[in-house]
C-alpha positions in Angstrom: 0.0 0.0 0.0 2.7 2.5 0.5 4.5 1.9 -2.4 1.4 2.7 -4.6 1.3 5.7 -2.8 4.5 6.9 -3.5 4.4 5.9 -7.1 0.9 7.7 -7.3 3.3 11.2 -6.3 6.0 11.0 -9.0 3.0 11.3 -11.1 1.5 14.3 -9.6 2.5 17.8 -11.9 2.6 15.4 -15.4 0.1 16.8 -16.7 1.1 20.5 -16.1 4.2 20.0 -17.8 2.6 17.8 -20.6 0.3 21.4 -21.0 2.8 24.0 -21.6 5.0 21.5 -24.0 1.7 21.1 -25.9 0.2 24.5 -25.4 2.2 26.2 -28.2 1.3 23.6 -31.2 -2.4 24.3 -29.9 -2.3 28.1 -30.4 -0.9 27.9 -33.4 -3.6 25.9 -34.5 -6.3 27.4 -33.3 -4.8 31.4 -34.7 -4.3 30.0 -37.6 -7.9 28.3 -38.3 -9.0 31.9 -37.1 -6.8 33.2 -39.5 -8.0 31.4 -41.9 -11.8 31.8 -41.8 -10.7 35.5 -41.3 -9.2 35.5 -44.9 -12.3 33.7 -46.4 -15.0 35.9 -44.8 -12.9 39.2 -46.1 -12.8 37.2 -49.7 -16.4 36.7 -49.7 -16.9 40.2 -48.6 -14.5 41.4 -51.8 -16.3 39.2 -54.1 -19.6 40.8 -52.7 -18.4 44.4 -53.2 -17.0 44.0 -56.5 -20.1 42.2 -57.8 -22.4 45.3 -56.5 -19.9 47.6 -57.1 -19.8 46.3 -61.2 -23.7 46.4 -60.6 -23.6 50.1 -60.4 -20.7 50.5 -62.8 -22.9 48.9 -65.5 -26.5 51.1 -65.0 -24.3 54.2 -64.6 -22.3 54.2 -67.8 -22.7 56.8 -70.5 -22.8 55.6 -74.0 -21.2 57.9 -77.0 -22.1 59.0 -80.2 -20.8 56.1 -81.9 -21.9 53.7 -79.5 -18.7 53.5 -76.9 -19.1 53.1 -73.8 -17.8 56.4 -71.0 -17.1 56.0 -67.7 -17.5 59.6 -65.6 -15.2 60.7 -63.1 -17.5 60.8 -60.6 -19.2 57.2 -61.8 -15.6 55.6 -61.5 -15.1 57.6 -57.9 -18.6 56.5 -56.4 -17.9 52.4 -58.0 -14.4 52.7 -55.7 -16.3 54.0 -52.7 -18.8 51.4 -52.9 -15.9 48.5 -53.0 -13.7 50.3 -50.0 -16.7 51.8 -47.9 -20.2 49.8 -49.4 -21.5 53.0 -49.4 -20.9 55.8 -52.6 -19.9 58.2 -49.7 -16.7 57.9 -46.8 -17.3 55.7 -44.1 -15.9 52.8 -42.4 -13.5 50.7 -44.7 -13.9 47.6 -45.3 -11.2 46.4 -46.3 -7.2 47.8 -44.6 -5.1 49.3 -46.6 -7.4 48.9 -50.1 -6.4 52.1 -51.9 -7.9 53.3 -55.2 -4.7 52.4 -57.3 -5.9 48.8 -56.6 -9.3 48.9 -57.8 -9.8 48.6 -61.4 -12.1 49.5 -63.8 -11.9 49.1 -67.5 -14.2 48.6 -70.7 -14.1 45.0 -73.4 -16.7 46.3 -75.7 -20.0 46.5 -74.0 -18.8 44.9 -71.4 -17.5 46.6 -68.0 -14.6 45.0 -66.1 -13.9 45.8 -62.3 -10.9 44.1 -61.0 -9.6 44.6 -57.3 -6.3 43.4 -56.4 -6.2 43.5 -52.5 -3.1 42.4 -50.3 -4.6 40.8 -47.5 -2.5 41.1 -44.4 -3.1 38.8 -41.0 -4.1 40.3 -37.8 -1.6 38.6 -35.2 1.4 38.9 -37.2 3.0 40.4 -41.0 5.8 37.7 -40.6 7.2 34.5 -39.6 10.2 34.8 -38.2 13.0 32.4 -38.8 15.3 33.0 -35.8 18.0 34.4 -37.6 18.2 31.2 -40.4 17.3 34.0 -42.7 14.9 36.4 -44.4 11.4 36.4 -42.4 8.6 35.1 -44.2 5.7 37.4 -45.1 2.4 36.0 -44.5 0.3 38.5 -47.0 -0.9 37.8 -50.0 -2.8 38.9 -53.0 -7.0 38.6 -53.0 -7.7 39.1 -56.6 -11.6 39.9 -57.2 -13.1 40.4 -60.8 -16.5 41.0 -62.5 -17.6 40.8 -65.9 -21.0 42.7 -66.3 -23.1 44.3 -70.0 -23.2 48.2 -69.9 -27.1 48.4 -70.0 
């Protein structure tokens, strides 16, 4: 009987110890799912934005004399507010760091093209560091959104 008892105390603190060596692994997992379904709900919302955005692009284009199709200043202004803000006016942004130079609009016949090319960046971290081995490895990348819609 005592010597069960003694063995039962070499086993008290395990699993403490067994918790922090596994504790790191864990949180990597779980920011990184987070991460994750962070990056599809922001793609989803881009995808979303550029399709209403090239909604209004499309009902709002001015055709020319011979038929071309011309996109106003103030159309092509009011189709990047509505990607950044979802609103044709300044508001809350949507998306970080989305600036106009990365919103495109163009014209394929009488078709309209908006493209957005947005460089998605993480929350908890830019980087992964490599303890000195070497360059750090940036964790952005592009989200590339384009729609196709007829100038009615």
């Amino acid at each position: 009987m005592n010597k069960l008892f003694i063995n039962l105390n070499k086993q008290q603190g395990l699993a403490a110890i067994e918790f922090t060596l596994i504790l790191p692994f864990l949180l990597l997992l779980i920011f990184s799912c987070a991460e994750f379904g962070r990056m599809l709900y922001q793609y989803n919302a881009l995808n979303t934005s550029v399709r209403d955005a090239s909604r209004y692009l499309s009902s709002n284009v001015i055709f020319g004399d011979n038929g071309s199709i011309v996109i106003k200043d103030s159309i092509s202004q009011n189709t990047k507010n509505l990607i950044k803000f979802s609103q044709s006016s300044n508001a809350t942004a949507l998306f970080p760091n989305l600036d106009d130079d990365d919103i495109s609009l163009s014209i394929s016949g009488d078709f309209v093209i908006v493209t957005v090319n947005y460089n998605w960046q993480p929350i908890f971290s830019d980087t992964l560091s490599t303890f000195g081995l070497g360059n750090n490895i940036d964790l952005s990348f592009p989200l590339v959104s384009s729609y196709t819609m007829r100038a009615l």
